[in-house]
N, C-alpha and C positions, 0 to 999 in steps of 0.2 A: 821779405818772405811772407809777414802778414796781410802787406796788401796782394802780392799774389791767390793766396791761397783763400780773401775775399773777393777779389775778382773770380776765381774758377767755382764760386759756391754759386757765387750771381749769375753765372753765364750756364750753370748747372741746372735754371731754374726754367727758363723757355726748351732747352733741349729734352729736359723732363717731360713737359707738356708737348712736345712733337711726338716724344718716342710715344707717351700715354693716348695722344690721336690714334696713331699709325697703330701699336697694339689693340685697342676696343675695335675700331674699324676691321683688321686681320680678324680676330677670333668671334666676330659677330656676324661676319659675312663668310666665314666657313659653311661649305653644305651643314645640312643637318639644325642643329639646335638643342637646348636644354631639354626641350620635349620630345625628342626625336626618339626616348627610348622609351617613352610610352605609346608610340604611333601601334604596334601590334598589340597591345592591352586589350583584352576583352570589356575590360570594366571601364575602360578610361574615355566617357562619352565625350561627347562636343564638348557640354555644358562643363564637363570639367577642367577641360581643356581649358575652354576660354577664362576659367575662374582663376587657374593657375599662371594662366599670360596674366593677368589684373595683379597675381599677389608678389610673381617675381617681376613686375614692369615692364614685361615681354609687350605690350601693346602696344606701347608709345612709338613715334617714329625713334629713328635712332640717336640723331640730336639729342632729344631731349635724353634718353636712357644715359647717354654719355655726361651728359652737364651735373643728371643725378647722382649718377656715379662718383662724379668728380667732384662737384659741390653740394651735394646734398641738398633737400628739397625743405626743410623745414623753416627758413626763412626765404626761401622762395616762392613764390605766385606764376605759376607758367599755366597760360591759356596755353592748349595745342588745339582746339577743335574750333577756333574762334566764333564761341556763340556768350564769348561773353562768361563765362564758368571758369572758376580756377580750379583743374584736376588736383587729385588729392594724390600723394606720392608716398606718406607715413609719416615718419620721422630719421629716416636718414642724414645720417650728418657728412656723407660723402671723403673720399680718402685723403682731401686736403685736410681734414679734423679727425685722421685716425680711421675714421670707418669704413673699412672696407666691402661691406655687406657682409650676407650669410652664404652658407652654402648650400644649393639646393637641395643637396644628398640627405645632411643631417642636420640643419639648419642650425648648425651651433657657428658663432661669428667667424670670419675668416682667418684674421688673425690669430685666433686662438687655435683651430688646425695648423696654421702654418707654425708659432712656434711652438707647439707641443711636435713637431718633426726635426725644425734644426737643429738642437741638440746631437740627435741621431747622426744625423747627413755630418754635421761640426766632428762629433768623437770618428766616424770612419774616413772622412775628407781630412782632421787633420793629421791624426794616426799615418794618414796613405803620404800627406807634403813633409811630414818630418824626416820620414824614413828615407822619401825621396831625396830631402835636401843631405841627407847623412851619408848616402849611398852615390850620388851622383856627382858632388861636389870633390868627394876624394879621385872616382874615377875619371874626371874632366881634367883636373889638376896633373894630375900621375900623366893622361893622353900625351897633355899637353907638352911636358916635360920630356916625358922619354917617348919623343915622336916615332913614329915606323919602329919601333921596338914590338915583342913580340905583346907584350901585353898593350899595345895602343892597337895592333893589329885584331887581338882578339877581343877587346871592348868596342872596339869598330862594329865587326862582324853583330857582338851581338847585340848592339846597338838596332844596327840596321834589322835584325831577324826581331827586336823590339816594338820597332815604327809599323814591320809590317805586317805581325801579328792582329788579326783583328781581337780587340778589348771579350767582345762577347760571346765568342769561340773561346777564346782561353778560358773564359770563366765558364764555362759548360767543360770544357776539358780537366781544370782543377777537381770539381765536383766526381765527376766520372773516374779520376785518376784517386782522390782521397778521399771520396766518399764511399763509394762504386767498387772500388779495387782495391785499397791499400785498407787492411783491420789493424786494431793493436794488438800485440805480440799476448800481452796481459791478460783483456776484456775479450778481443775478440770480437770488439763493437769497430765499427767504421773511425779511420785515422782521425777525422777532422769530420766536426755536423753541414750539414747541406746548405745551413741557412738562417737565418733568424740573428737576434744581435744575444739570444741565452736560449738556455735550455727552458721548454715552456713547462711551467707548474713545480719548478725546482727556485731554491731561493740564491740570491747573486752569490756569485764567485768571481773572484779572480779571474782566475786559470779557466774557466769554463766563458767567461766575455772572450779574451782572448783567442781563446782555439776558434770565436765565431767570428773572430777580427780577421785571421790569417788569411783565407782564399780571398775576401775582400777585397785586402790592401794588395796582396801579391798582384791580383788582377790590374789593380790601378798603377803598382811598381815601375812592370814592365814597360809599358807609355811610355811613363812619366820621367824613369830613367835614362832612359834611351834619349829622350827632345832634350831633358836638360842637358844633360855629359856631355851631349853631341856641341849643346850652344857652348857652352864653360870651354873645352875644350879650343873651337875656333878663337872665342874671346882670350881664349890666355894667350895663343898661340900669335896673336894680333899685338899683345901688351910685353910680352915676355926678352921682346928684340927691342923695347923704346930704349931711348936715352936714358931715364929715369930709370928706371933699371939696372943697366948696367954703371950709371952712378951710385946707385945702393950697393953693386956688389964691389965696386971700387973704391968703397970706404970701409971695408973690411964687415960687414952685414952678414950674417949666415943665411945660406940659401933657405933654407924654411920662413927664415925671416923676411927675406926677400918676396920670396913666392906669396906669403899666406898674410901679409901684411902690406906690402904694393902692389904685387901683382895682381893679385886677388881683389882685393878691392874693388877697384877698378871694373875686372871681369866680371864684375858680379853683375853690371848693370844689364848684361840682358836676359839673365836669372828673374831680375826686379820685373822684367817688361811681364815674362812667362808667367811670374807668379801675380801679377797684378791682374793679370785677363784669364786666370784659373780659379782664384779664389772666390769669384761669384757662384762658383760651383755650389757653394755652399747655400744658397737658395735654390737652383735648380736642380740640385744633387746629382749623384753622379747616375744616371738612368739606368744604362746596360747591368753594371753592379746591384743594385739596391732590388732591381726586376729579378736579375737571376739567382741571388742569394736572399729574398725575402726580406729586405731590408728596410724597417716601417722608418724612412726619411723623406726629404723632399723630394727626388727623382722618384719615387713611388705614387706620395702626392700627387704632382707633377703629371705623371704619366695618366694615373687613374681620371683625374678631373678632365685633360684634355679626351678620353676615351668617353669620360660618361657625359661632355661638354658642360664640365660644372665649370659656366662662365667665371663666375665671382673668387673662386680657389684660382683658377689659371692666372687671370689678370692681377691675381695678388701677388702671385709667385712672380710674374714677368714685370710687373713695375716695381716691386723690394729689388730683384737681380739687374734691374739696368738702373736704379740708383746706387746698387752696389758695383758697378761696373764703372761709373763715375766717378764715387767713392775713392775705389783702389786706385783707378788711372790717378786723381790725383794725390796717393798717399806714395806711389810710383815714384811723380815728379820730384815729390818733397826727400824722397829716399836719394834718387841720383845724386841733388845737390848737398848731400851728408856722403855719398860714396866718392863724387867725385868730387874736388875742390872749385875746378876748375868750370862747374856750373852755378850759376847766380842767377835768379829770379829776383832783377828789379821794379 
């Protein structure tokens, strides 16, 4: 298992530098640009123009911007205009030594925008997979068991009324239905707040985080419930007829035993697959959510930087998320082979 899991770290490290090609290239040859939203400025002359290309390195061809990027210029010497002069670049230490630049907007370093967010994006992404795994797991189980029963029939149904719900309708309909419509009997104030992760200019609570948890996660519920229960469900319903199986219940085994301790197990692995290529969420946050309930995480990040083309935030979020997607796939593999026995990595 050790030398697998140092092979997938090594073989993690060119595919790295593919995906960081292929990302710089996409969002640097997007129309527009960093400066695109001073083009209608009254004040914003040539000369200032061109001073701002010099301070965020917008000049250089694009090679070079990418090599800076990536390795940082301060033990570097790069002639680009070959007359013999080495261009001056600062002091950037580039993202293989941590640095991932600044941000245009507010020029405070990237890193530190991004994690003063995941906190945020972590407490409502993991709040929304727990619930999921709490909620989805019994009703996959229960499907599976008491097949074409009336309650397999009607967790089907609303299953499927789940899948095809779109995510960010519902959450404009939450809003509308317990914001908009539904008062407390008490106050007289709106059931549930619109938005935000508290109440602004009031000191933390409890009960007041919460009530700005609920439309959140219920939004993200729906999905998330419906893909898992539907997968758990097929999986048990695949595992429930083996041999092994019915050897546990032929040694006198209580079905709960059976079920939630063989069966399950087992079932779990394409749970492992779902949760392994969702949990990157966690840097790219969840976008529809965080946009319609004001949610200051990473899909807000996210969304903002790609809107106002703050290069240096975007390309932070997307190269942390595809080494997080790496990551998980392989904390995935190393899960199968503890869920299943019958998987070995030699």
């Amino acid at each position: 298992m050790g030398q697998y899991i140092v092979r997938r770290l090594l073989q993690a490290i060119p595919m790295l530098l593919i995906v960081s090609i292929v990302l710089f290239a996409l969002v640097n040859l997007a129309p527009g640009g960093p400066l695109a939203q001073y083009a209608r400025s009254r004040r914003m002359t040539d000369e200032r123009r061109e001073a701002l290309k010099r301070q965020f390195g917008l000049d250089k061809p694009l090679p070079v911007q990418y090599i800076v990027w990536l390795a940082g210029n301060d033990w570097m010497a790069i002639d680009t205009d070959g007359n013999g002069v080495t261009d001056s670049y600062g002091t950037r230490k580039g993202i293989l030594r941590g640095d991932f630049g600044f941000s245009y907007k507010t020029r405070e370093p990237v890193l530190k925008e991004i994690w003063e967010r995941v906190p945020n994006t972590f407490y409502l992404l993991g709040s929304t997979m727990l619930l999921t795994g709490l909620i989805a797991i019994p009703i996959g189980v229960i499907s599976a068991v008491k097949q074409y029963s009336t309650f397999d029939f009607v967790a089907t149904t609303l299953s499927f009324m789940g899948q095809a719900i779109p995510s960010f309708w519902f959450g404009l309909l939450l809003i509308l239905l317990f914001y908009g419509t539904l008062n407390n009997p008490f106050t007289g104030k709106a059931l549930l707040p619109s938005g935000g992760m508290g109440t602004i200019g009031a000191d933390f609570d409890i009960w007041d985080s919460i009530k700005h948890l609920i439309m959140p996660v219920t939004m993200g519920l729906v999905g998330w419930v419906a893909w898992y229960s539907r997968f758990l469900r097929s999986s048990m319903l695949e595992i429930i007829n083996l041999d092994y199986i019915r050897t546990a219940r032929a040694k006198g085994q209580s079905e709960r035993k059976v079920l939630y301790k063989h069966a399950l197990r087992n079932a779990l692995i394409p749970l492992v697959t779902l949760f392994a290529l969702d949990f990157p969420y966690v840097f790219t946050g969840y976008v529809y959510a965080e946009l319609i309930f004001s949610w200051p995480g990473m899909g807000r990040l996210y969304y903002d930087s790609a809107t106002a083309r703050n290069y240096p935030i975007l390309l932070g979020v997307l190269i942390l998320s595809s080494a997080l997607v790496i990551l998980c796939n392989l904390l995935a593999d190393i899960a199968y082979a503890y869920l299943d026995p019958r998987v070995r990595y030699e």
